[in-house]
N, C-alpha and C positions, 0 to 999 in steps of 0.2 A: 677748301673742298671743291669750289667750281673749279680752279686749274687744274686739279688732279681728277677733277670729272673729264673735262677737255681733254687730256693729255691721253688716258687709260680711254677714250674715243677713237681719237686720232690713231692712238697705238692699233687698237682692235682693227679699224679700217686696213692699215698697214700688215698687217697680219695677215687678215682677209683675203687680201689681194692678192699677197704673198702665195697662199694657198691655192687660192681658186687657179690664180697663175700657171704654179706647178699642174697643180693638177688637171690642166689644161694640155701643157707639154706631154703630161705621162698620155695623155690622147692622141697625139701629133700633133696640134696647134703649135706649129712655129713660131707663132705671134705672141705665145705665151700670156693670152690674154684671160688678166684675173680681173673680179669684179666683187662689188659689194652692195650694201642697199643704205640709202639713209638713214633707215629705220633703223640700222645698226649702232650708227654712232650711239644716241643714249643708251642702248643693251649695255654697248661694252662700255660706256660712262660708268654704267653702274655699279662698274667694278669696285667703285669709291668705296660702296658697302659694304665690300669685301674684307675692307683692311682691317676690321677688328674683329675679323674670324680669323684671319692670317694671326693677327697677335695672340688671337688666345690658345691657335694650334702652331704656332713657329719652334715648338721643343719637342714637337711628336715626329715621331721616327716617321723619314721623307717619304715610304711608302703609306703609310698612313694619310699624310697629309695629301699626298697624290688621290688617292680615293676619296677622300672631304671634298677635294676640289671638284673630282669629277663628279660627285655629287650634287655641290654644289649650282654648277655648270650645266646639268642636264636639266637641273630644278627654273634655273630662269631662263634655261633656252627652249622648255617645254612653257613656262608660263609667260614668257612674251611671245611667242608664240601662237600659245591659244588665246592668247590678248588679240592680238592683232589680226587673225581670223575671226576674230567672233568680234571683232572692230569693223575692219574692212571687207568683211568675206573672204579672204585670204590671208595666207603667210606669204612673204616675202622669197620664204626659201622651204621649199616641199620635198621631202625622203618618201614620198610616195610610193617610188616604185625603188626603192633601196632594200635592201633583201632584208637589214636588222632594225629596221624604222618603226620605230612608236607612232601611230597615229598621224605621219609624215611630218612631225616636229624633233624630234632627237632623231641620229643615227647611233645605235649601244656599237658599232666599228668602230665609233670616233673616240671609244675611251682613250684611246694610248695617247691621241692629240690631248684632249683634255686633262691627261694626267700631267702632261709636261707643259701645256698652257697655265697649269694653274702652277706649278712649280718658277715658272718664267712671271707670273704676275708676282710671286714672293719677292721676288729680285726686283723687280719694276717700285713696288713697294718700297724696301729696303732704300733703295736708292732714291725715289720722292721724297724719304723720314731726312735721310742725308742735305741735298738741297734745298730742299723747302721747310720744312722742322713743318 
């Protein structure tokens, strides 16, 4: 369980950056400069918890499960979130001024990432069950 906390970490960062990256370029930053926060790593650790919601919906039709996830997804990115605001007086990452933003903790835009993030953690799974048993 702790490697595959590490790992579904590691990955999340990766991703992150990934993103913020791009979504940097779609700005003109030539440097393509993405970023993340530390505070992330254990979020997307947490994903470990995920894996026997994955098993018990891995037979339900893929648009289904895309919607679990993004539910999923929004439920612990609003409640680490408001953890960590009502922790530190601050989130790490603010949708404040984001035209579909909840309380500047979710973006509801970011469903279509979320649907295929949680589709792509299925596989990530999948493949941990493989190497790791």
């Amino acid at each position: 369980m702790i490697i595959r906390f590490v790992i579904y970490g590691f990955l999340g960062w990766c991703i992150e950056i990934f993103w913020t990256g791009m979504g940097a370029a779609l700005t003109g930053d030539r440097r393509f400069r993405g970023y993340t926060y530390l505070w992330m790593f254990p979020i997307y650790g947490s994903a470990v918890f995920l894996e026997s919601l994955h098993d018990r919906i891995f037979h339900w039709p893929i648009l289904v499960r895309g919607g679990v996830w993004v539910l999923a997804i929004y439920t612990i990115e609003y409640a680490s979130g408001w953890f960590l605001r009502s922790a530190l007086g601050e989130c790490p990452w603010d949708y404040s001024g984001a035209k579909y933003a909840v309380k500047g903790l979710i973006r509801l835009d970011y469903a279509p990432a979320w649907f295929i993030a949680g589709l792509l953690f299925e596989r990530i799974h999948l493949f941990l069950d493989r190497i790791l048993l």
